[in-house]
VMD Tcl script that draws the C-alpha trace (Angstrom):
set ca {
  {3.44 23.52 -8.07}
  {6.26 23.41 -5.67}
  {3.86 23.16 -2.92}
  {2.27 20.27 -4.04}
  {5.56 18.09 -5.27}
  {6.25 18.69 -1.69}
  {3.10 17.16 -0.36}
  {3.03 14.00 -2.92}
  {7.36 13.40 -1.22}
  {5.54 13.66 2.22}
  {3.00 10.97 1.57}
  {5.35 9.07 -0.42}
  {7.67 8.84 2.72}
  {4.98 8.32 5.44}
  {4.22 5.61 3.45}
  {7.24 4.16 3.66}
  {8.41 4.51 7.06}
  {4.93 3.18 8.15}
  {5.22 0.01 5.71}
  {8.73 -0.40 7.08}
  {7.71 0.41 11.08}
  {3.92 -0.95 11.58}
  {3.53 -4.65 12.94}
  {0.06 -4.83 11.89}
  {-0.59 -6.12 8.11}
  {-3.37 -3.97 8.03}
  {-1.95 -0.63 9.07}
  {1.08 -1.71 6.40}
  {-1.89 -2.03 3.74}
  {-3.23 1.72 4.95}
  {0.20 2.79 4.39}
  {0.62 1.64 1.13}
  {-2.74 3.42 -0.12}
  {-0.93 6.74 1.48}
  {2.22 5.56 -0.37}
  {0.06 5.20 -3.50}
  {-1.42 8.27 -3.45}
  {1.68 10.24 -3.62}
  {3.11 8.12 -6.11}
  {0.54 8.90 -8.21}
  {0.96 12.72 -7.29}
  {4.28 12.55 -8.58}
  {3.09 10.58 -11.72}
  {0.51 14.03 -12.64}
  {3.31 16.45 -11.94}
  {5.29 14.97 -14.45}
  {2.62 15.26 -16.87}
  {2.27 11.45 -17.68}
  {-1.41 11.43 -17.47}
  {-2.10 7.76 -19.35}
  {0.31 6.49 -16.72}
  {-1.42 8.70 -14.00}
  {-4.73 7.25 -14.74}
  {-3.30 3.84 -14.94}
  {-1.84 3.38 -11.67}
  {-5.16 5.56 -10.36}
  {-7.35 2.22 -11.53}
  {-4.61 -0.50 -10.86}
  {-3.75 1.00 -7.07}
  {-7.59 0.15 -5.52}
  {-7.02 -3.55 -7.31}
  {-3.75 -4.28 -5.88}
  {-4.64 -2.94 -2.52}
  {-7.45 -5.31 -2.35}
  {-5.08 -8.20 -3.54}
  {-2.80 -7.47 -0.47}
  {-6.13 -7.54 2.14}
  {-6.89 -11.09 0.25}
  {-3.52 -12.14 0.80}
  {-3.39 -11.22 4.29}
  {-6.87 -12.77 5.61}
  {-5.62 -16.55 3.70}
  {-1.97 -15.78 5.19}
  {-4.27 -15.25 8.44}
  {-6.29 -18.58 7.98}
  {-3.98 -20.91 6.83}
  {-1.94 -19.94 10.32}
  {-4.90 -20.26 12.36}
  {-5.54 -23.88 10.51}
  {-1.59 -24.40 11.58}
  {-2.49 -23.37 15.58}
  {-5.31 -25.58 15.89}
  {-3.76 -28.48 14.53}
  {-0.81 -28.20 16.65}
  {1.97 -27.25 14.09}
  {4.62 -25.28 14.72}
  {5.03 -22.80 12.13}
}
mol new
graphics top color blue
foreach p $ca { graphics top sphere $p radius 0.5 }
foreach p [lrange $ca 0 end-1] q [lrange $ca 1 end] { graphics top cylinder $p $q radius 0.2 }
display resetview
């Protein structure tokens, strides 16, 4: 068990140093699924299983609600740079 608590802190924090380092949106989105993963790790370990399965089925959904944010975010500046507004 100790092996594996140390594994879901790893992901957990590669996560977060890449969300907090990468430039790219994207690569911050990949991160978060790494960040996600562990988090959910750590949910099983503590034997919280509804909550486990929970944020299993609510991480996919949020990640593709970031991806949908981005390409609009994406858009609308593109819209701005052909128009000629500053942003």
């Amino acid at each position: 068990m100790e092996f594996v608590s140390i594994i879901a802190i790893a992901l957990m924090l590669i996560g977060s140093f890449g969300i907090i380092f990468l430039k790219k949106p994207f690569d911050k989105v990949i991160m978060f699924s790494i960040l996600d993963a562990g988090f959910v790790l750590v949910i099983v370990l503590f034997k919280y299983l509804d909550v486990a399965m929970f944020a299993a089925l609510a991480g996919p959904l949020s990640t593709l609600v970031f991806i949908l944010a981005i390409v609009k975010i994406k858009e609308i500046r593109q819209k701005k740079l052909d128009s000629g507004d500053a942003l």
